[in-house]
C-alpha positions as CSV (number, residue, x, y, z in Angstrom):
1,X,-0.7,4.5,42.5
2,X,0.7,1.4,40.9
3,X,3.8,0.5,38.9
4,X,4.1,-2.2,36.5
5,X,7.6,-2.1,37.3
6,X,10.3,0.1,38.2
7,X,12.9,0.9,35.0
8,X,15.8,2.1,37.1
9,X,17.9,-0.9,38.1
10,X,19.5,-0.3,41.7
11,X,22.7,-1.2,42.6
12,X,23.6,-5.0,42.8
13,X,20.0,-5.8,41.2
14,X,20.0,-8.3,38.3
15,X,18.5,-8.4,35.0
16,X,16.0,-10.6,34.9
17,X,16.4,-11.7,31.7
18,X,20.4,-12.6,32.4
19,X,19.0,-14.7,35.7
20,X,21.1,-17.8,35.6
21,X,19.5,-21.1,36.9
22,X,21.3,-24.1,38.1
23,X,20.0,-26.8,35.2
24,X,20.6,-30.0,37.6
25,X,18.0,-28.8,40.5
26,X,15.1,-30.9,41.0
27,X,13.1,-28.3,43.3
28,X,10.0,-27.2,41.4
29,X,11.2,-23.2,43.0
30,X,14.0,-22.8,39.6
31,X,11.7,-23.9,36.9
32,X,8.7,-21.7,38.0
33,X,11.5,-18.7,38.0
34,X,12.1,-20.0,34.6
35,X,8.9,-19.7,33.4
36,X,8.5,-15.9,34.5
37,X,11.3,-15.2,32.9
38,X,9.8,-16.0,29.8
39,X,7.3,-14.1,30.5
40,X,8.9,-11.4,31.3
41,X,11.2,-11.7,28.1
42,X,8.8,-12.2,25.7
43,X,7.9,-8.1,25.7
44,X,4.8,-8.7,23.6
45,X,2.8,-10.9,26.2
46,X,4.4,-8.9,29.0
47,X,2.5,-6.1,28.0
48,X,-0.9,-7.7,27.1
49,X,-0.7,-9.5,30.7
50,X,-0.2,-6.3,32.5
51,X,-2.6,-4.4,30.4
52,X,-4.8,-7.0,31.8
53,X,-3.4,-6.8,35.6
54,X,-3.9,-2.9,35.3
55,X,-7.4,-3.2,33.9
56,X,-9.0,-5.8,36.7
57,X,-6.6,-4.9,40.1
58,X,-8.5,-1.8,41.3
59,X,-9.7,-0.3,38.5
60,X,-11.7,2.1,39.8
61,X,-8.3,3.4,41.9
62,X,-6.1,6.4,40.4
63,X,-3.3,4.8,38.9
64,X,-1.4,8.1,39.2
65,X,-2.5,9.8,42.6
66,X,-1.0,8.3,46.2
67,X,1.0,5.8,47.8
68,X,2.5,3.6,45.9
69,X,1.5,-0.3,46.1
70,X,3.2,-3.1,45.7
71,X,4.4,-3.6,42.1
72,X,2.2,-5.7,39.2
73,X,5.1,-7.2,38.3
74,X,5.9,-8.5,42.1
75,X,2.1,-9.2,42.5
76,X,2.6,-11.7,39.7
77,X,5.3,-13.3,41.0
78,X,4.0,-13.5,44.1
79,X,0.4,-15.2,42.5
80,X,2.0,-17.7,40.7
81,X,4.7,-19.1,43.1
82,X,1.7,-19.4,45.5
83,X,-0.4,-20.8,43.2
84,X,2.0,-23.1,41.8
85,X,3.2,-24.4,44.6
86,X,0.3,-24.5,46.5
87,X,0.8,-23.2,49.5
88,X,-0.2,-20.9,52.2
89,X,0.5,-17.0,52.5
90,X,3.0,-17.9,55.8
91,X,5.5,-19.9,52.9
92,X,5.3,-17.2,50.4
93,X,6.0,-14.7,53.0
94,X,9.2,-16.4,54.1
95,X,10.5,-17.5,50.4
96,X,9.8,-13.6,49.3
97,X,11.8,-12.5,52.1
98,X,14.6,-15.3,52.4
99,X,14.8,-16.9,48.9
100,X,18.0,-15.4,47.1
101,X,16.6,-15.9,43.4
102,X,13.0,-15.2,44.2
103,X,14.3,-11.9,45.5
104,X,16.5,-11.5,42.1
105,X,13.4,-12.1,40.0
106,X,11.4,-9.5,42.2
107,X,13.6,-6.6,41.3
108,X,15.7,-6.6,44.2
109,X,19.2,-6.4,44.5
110,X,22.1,-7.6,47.1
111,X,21.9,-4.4,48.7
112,X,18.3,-3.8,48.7
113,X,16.5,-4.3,52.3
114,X,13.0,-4.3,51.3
115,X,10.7,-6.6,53.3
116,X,7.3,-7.8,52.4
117,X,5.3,-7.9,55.3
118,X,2.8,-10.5,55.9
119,X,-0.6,-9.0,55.6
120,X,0.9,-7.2,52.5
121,X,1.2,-9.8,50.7
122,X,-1.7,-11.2,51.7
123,X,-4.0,-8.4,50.5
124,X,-2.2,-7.9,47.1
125,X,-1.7,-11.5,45.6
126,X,-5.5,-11.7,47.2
127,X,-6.1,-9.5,44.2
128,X,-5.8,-12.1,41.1
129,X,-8.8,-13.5,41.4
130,X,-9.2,-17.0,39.2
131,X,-10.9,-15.6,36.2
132,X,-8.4,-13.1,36.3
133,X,-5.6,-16.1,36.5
134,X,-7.3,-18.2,33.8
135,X,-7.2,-15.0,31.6
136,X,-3.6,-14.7,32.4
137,X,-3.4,-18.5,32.2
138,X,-5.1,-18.7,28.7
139,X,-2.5,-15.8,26.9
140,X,0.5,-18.2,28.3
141,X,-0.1,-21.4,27.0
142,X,-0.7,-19.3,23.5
143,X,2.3,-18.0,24.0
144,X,3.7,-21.3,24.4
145,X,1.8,-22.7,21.6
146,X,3.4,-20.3,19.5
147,X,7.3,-21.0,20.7
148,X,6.7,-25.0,19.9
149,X,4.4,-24.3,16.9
150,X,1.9,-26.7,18.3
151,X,-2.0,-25.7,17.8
152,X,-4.3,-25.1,20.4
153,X,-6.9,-27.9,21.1
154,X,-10.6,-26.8,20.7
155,X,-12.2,-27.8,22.9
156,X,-9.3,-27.1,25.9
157,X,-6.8,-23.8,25.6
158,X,-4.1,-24.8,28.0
159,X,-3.0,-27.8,29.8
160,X,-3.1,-26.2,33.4
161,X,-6.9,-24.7,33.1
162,X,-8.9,-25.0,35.8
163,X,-11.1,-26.5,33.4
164,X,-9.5,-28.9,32.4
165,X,-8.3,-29.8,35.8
166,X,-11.9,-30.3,36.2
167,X,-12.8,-32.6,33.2
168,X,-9.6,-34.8,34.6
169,X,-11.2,-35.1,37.5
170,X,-14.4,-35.3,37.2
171,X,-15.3,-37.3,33.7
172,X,-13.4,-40.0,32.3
173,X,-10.5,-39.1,31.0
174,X,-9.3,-39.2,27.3
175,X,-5.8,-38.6,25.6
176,X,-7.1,-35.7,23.7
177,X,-7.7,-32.9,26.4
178,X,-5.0,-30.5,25.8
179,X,-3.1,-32.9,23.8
180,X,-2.1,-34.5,26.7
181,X,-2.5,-38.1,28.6
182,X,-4.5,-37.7,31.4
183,X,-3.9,-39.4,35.2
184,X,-6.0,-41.4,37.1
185,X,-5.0,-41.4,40.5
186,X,-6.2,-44.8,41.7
187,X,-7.7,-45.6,45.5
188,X,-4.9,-48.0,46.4
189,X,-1.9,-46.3,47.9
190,X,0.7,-49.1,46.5
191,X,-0.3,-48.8,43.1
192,X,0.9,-45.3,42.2
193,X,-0.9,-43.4,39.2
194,X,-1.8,-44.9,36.3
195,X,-1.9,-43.5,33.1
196,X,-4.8,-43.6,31.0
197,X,-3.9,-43.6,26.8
């Protein structure tokens, strides 16, 4: 049995919506908080990207009948801080557990002890797979497109695809995928990235 969520605020627990994050900071932790926020404010693709977590994590699994597991909502989080920051299961165990605004945007208040074990974690954020990321991924950058009222290229849907990742790095680049320049990361350590108009 799996929650998307749970509706009841506990004591001390913050909206996530009214999350407050220090403008100034330079640590890459703040604006990936910021973007699940968005996510998690914007109630239309909220719901269309846990239709799709509840449709491809377990589906064969009662959704109503037994334990309950770990939360979609905290499985996301969890998926895209390691994802984005890309690192190991040993990090995310120790920001889940330590980090004061990571906990905030999990659900969890000042006076709520829950702890995320290691293997835990390990077998739920397992559970996005990366076609089940790049779906995710895909209904984002639309998302996006739609806030800045920019179009969606054709022959790329979002700039952080793993496909696209891949035509960066493996053909020549041009300006055009995604709408953005793309970097050539050159052999000599001195001279730094280049970019390629």
């Amino acid at each position: 049995m799996r929650v998307v969520q749970n509706e009841q605020m506990t004591i001390g627990e913050v909206d996530i919506s009214k999350m407050a994050f220090d403008p100034k900071s330079r640590d890459d932790i703040p604006k990936i908080l910021k973007g699940l926020q968005f996510v998690y404010t914007n109630i239309a693709l909220r719901t269309v990207i846990f239709q799709l977590l509840e449709s491809k994590i377990a589906p064969k699994v009662s959704k109503l009948n037994g334990r309950p597991g770990m939360p979609l909502w905290s499985i996301l989080v969890c998926g895209v801080l390691r994802l984005d920051l890309n690192c190991d299961y040993d990090r995310v165990h120790e920001l889940v557990n330590q980090h004061n605004s990571l906990r905030q945007m999990l659900g969890h208040g000042a006076f709520d002890d829950v702890y995320y074990h290691f293997q835990t974690l390990k077998d739920n954020v397992s559970l996005l797979t990366p076609e089940l990321l790049d779906e995710i991924n895909q209904r984002v950058v639309q998302s996006g497109h739609v806030l800045v009222k920019k179009r969606t290229a054709k022959s790329c849907v979002g700039a952080a695809t793993p496909l696209c990742l891949k035509r960066m790095f493996t053909s020549p680049p041009t300006s055009t995928c995604c709408g953005m320049q793309c970097v050539k990361l050159s052999a000599s350590p001195r001279s730094g990235a280049t970019i390629l108009a």
